[in-house]
C-alpha positions as semicolon CSV with decimal commas, in nm:
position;residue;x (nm);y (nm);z (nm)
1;X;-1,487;-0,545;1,973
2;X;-1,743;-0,800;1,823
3;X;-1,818;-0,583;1,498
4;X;-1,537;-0,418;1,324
5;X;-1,765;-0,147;1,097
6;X;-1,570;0,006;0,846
7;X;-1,608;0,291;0,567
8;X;-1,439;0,227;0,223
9;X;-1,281;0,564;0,050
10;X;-1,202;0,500;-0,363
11;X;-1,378;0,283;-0,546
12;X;-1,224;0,153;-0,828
13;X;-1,044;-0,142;-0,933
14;X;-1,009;-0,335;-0,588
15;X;-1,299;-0,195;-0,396
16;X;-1,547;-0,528;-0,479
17;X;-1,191;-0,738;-0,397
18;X;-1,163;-0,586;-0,085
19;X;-1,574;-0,603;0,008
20;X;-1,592;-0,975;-0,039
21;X;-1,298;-0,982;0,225
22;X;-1,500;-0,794;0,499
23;X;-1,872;-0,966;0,389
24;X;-1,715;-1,329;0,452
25;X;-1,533;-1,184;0,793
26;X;-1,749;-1,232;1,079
27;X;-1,607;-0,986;1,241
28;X;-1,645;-0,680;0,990
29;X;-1,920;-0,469;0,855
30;X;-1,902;-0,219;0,561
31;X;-2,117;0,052;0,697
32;X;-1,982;0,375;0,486
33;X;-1,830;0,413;0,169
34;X;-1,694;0,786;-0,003
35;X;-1,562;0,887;-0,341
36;X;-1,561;1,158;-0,567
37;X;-1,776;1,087;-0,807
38;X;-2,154;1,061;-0,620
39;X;-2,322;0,872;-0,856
40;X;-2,043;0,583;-0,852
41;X;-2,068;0,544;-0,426
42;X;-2,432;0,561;-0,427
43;X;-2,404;0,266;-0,694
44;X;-2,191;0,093;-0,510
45;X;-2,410;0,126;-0,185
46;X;-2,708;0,043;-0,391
47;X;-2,562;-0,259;-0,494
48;X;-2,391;-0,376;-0,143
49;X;-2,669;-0,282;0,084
50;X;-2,384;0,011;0,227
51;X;-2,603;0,288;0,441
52;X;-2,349;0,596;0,422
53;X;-2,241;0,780;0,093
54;X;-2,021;1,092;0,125
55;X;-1,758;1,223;-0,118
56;X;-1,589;1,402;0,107
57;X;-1,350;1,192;0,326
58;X;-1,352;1,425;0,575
59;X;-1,696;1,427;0,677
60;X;-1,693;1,011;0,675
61;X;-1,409;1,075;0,940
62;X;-1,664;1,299;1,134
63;X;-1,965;1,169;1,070
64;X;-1,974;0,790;0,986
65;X;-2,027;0,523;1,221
66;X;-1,701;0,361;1,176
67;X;-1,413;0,206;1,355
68;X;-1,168;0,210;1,058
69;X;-1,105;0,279;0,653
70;X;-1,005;0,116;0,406
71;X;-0,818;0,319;0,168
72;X;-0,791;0,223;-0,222
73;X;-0,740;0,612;-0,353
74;X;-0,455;0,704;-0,594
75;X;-0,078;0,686;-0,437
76;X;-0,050;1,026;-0,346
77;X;-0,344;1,041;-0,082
78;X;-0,251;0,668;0,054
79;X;0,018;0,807;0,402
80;X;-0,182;1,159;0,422
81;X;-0,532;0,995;0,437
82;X;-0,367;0,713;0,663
83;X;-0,223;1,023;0,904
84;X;-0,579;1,140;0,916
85;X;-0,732;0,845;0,997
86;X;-0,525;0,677;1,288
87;X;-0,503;1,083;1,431
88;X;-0,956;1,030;1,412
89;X;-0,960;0,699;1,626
90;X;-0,982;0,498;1,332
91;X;-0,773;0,189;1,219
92;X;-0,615;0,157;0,890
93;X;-0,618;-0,084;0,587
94;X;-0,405;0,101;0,279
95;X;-0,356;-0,004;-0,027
96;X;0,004;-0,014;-0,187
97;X;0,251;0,126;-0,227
98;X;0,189;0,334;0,097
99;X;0,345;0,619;0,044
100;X;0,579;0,781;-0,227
101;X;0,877;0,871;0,014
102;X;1,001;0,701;0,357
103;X;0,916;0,994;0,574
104;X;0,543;1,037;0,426
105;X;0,477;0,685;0,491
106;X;0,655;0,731;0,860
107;X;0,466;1,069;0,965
108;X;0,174;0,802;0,927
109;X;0,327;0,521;1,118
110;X;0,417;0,716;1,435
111;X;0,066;0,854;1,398
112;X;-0,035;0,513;1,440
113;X;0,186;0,433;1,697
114;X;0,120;0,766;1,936
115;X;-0,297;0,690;1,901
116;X;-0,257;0,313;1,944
117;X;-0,458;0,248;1,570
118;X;-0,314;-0,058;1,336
119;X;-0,202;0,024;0,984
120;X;-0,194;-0,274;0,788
121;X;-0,078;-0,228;0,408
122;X;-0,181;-0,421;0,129
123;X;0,126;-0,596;-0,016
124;X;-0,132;-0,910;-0,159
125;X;0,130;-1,121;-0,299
126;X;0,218;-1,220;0,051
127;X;-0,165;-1,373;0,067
128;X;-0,187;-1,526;-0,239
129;X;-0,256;-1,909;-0,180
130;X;0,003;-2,015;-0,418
131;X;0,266;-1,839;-0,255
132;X;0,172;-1,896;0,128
133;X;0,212;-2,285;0,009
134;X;0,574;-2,226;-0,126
135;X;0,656;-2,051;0,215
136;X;0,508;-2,328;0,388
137;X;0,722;-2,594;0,166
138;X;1,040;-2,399;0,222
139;X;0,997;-2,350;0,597
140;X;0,983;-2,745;0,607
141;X;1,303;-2,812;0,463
142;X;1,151;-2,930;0,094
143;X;1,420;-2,711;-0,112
144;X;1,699;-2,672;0,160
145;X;1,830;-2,413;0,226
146;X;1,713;-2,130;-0,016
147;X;1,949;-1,973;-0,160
148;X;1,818;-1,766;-0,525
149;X;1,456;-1,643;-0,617
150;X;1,446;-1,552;-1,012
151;X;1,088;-1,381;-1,053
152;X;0,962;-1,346;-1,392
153;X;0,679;-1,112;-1,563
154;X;0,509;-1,203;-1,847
155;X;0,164;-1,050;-1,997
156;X;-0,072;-0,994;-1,775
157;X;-0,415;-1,089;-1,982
158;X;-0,749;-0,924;-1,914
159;X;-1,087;-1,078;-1,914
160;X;-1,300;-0,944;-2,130
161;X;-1,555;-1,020;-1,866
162;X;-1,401;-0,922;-1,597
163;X;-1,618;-0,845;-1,222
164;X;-1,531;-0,520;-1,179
165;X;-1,877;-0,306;-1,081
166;X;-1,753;-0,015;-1,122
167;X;-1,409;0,190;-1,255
168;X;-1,381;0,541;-1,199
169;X;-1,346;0,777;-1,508
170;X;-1,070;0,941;-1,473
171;X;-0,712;0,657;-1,415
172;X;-0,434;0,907;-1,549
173;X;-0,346;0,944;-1,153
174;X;-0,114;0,625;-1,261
175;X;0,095;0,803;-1,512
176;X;0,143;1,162;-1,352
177;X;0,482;1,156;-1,176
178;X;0,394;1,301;-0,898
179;X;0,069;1,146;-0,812
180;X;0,158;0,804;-0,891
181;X;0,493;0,873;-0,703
182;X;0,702;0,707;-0,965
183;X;0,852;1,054;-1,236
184;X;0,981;0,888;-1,515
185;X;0,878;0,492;-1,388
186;X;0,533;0,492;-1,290
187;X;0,464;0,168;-1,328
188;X;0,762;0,003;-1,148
189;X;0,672;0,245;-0,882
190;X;0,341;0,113;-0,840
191;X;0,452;-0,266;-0,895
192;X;0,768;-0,332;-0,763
193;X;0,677;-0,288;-0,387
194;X;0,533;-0,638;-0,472
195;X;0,828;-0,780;-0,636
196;X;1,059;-0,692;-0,361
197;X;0,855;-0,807;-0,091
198;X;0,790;-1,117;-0,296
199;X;1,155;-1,137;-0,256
200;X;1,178;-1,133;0,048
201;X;0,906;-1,343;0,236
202;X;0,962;-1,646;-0,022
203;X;1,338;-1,591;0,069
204;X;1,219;-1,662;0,419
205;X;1,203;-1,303;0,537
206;X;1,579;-1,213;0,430
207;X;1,629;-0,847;0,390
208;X;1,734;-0,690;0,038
209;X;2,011;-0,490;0,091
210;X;2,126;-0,352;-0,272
211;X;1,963;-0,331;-0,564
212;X;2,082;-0,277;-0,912
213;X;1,791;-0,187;-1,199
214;X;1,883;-0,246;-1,552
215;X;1,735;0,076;-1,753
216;X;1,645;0,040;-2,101
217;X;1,572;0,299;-2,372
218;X;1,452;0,209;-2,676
219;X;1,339;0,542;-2,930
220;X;1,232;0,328;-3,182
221;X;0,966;0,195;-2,903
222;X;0,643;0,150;-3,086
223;X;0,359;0,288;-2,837
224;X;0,164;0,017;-2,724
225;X;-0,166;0,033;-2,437
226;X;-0,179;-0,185;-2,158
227;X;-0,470;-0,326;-1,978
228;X;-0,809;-0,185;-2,041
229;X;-0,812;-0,046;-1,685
230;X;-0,510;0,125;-1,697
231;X;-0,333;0,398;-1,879
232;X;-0,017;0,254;-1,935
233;X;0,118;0,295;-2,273
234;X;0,498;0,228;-2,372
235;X;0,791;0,447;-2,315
236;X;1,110;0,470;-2,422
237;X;1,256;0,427;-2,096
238;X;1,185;0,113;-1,893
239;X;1,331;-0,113;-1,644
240;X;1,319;-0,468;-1,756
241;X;1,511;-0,654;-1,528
242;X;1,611;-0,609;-1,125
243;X;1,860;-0,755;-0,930
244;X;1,935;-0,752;-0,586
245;X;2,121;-0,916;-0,309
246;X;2,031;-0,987;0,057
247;X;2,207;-0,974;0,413
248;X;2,357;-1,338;0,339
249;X;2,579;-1,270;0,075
250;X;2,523;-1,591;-0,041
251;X;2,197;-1,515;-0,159
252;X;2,051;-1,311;-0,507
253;X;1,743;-1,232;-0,665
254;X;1,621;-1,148;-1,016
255;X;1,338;-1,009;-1,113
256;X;1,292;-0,985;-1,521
257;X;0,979;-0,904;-1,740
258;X;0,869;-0,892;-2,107
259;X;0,559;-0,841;-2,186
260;X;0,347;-0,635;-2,469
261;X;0,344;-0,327;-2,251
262;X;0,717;-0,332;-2,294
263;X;0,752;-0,473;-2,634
264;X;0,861;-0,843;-2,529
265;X;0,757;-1,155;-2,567
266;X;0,649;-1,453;-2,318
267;X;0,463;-1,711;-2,342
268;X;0,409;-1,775;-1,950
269;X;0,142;-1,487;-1,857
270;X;0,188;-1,325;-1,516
271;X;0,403;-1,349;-1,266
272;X;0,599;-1,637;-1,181
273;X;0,855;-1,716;-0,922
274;X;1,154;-2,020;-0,931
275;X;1,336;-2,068;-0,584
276;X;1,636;-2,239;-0,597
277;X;1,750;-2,455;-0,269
278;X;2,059;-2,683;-0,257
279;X;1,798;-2,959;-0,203
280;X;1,551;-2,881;-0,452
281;X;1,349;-2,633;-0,642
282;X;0,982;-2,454;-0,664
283;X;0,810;-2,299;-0,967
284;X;0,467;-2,127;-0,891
285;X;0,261;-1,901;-0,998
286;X;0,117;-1,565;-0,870
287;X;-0,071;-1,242;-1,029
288;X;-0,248;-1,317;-1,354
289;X;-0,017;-1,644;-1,346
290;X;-0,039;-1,939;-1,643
291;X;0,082;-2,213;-1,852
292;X;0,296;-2,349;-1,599
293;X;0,304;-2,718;-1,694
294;X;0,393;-3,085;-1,597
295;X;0,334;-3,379;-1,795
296;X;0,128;-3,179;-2,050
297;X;-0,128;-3,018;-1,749
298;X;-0,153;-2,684;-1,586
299;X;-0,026;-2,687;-1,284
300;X;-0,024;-2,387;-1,009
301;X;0,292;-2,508;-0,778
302;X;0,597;-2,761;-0,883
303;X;0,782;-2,911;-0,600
304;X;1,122;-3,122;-0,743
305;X;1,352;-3,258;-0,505
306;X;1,684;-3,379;-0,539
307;X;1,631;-3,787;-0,630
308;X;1,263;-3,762;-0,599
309;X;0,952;-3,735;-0,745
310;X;0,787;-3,387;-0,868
311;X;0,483;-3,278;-0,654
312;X;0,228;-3,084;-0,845
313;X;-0,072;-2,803;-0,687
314;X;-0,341;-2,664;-0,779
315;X;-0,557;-2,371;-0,599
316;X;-0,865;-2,383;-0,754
317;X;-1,041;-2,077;-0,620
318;X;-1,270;-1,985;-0,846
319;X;-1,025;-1,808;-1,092
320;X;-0,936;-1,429;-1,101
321;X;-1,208;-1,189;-1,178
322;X;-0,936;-0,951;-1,361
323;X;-0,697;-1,138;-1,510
324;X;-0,729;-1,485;-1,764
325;X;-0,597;-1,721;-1,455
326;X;-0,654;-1,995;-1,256
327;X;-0,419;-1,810;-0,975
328;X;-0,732;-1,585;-0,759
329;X;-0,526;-1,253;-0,705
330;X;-0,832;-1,086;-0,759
331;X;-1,069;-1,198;-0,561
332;X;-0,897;-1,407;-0,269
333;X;-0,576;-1,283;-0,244
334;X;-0,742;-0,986;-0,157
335;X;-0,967;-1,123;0,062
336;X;-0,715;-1,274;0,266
337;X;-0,542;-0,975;0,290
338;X;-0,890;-0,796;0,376
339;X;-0,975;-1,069;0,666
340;X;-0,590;-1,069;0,860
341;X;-0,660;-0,690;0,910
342;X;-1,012;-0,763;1,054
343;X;-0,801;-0,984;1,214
344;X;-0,567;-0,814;1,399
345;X;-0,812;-0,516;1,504
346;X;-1,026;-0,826;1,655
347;X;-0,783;-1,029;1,821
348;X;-0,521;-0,729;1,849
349;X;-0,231;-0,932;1,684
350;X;-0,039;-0,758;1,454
351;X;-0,100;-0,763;1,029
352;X;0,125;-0,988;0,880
353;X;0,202;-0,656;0,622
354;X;0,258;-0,362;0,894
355;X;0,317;0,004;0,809
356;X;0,671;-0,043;0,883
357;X;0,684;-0,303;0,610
358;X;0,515;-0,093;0,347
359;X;0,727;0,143;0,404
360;X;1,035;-0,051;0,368
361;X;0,886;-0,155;-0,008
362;X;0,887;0,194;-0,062
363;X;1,255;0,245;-0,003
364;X;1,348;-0,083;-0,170
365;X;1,108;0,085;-0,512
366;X;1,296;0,419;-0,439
367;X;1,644;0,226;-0,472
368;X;1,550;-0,002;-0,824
369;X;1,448;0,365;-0,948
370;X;1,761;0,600;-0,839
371;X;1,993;0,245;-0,969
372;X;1,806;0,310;-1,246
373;X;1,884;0,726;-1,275
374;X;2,233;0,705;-1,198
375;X;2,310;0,346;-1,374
376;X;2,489;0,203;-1,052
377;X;2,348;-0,022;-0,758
378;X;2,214;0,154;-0,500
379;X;2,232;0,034;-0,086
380;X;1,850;0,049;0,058
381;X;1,959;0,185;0,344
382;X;2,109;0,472;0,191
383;X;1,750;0,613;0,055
384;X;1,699;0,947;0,213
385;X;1,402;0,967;0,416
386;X;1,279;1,282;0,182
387;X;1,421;1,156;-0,172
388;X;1,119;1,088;-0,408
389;X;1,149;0,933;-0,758
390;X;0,928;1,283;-0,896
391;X;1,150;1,508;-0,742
């Protein structure tokens, strides 16, 4: 296959992210895009040069000149419309999380597997440039032997410029418990999948194997709006801080945020990640990430070493077009993430984010939220197949 063409269904906050990863692909062609609202996909064609509108995703399946889809729709239609696709001939990109229970997400997966189509999720944090370095530092000894990751979430700040063509006008998909996928914690449910896996690839691909959420309720919460693109608004339940431990036993994670959304304070913006080796150490920044410093400057990636020097990064990328950062989550994490699916259609290698893997940051999500129901940890394995956080 020389040309991968594709057709793009939902077009909201991603969808230019995810173009400007198949436009600089050689390999890849957006031929056909669909949503709901008409008048926002023929915009978006307009705009991108794009020949095929439909807003029924159906007929693109039929009808559309296409060898795959990328899917950026609300959670609940991420598995179904995967199912549909792979089961049409077509090969998958889905945004996360991709699914809202383990055996959604696997009816879609052996799909995949019985027509021979690749699912690749989007789990960006594992393409973000600051954190591929880090993996690349720890893989060559720099730290040791890692042996904590303490992950921390401050405010995420918007641009008031930010690039996004187009937003849909309807969002409240995120805060219905069933849509979303998340009941009472929609917005761990549609974050965390990144946290964990975080966890995990920086941790050099250790599994998490229990998790214990820390539940807060607060009914003196004052209600407070998040970013302008979301719906988000304070509760009086939340789940500020995550722990978990992995197969090694000598190994932990932590995962902790305050933020304006839940009524904290930080002063470091985003998310930000400290490994701990018994040789050494590594601060760096991902989503929305800033005011990491050394000597005074801002710095993207801190390298210290037992009885040496400090290394500083930077990954100046042309900055986020979301978020006030230096840390490109928006556009090139995306992008990457975009271009190793083109990838492994073209070369027929496998994603470095399979279905199998999305999946599994599913059930990880699913265990932080039942930990968080029944106040107790809670084994991954031990996540039904069928249990969902809205049921």
């Amino acid at each position: 296959m020389n040309i991968l063409k594709v057709g793009m269904v939902g077009l909201g906050l991603v969808s230019s992210s995810h173009l400007k990863g198949y436009l600089s692909h050689p390999n890849a062609e957006v031929t056909a895009v669909c949503d709901l609202e008409l008048h926002r996909a023929q915009k978006f064609a307009t705009i991108h040069g794009i020949p095929e509108v439909y807003v029924s995703y159906e007929e693109m399946l039929k009808n559309a000149r296409i060898d795959a889809v990328s899917i950026a729709t609300p959670n609940h239609l991420h598995a179904p419309m995967a199912k549909r696709a792979v089961e049409s001939g077509k090969h998958v990109h889905s945004e996360k999380p991709f699914c809202r229970f383990v055996s959604e997400g696997t009816a879609a997966m052996e799909a995949g597997d019985r027509t021979g189509r690749k699912i690749s999720v989007g789990e960006t944090y594992l393409y973000i440039s600051s954190f591929i370095k880090a993996r690349e530092l720890i893989d060559a000894g720099e730290i040791g032997r890692p042996l904590q990751i303490r992950q921390r979430h401050g405010p995420w700040v918007e641009r008031s410029d930010n690039k996004t063509d187009l937003l849909p006008s309807n969002r409240d998909w995120r805060i219905d418990p069933e849509k979303s996928g998340g009941g009472d914690y929609p917005w761990i449910f549609d974050h965390a999948g990144h946290f964990f896996i975080a966890g995990e690839y920086l941790m050099q691909d250790q599994k998490i194997v229990e998790i214990y959420a820390l539940a807060a309720r607060d009914a003196r919460a004052k209600k407070r709006s998040g970013a302008a693109h979301d719906p988000y608004i304070t509760t009086q339940s939340d789940i500020p801080i995550l722990t978990w431990r992995y197969e090694d036993s000598a190994l932990q994670g932590l995962w902790a945020r305050a933020e304006p959304l839940n009524g904290k304070f930080d002063y470091m913006q985003g998310f930000s990640v400290s490994i701990f080796g018994d040789k050494g150490m590594i601060d760096v920044l991902g989503e929305g990430g800033h005011n990491l410093l050394w000597n005074g400057k801002q710095v993207h990636l801190i390298l210290h070493r037992e009885g040496k020097e400090a290394v500083t990064f930077r990954f100046d990328e042309g900055g986020d077009d979301i978020w006030q950062s230096d840390i490109c989550y928006y556009s090139k994490g995306h992008i990457n993430q975009v271009q190793d699916f083109v990838d492994s259609v073209v070369k027929d290698t496998e994603p470095r984010v399979t279905a199998e893997r999305g999946i599994r940051t599913v059930r990880c999500t699913l265990a932080a939220i039942k930990s968080a129901r029944e106040g107790r940890p809670v084994l991954v394995d031990d996540i039904d197949p069928a249990y969902s956080a809205y049921g």
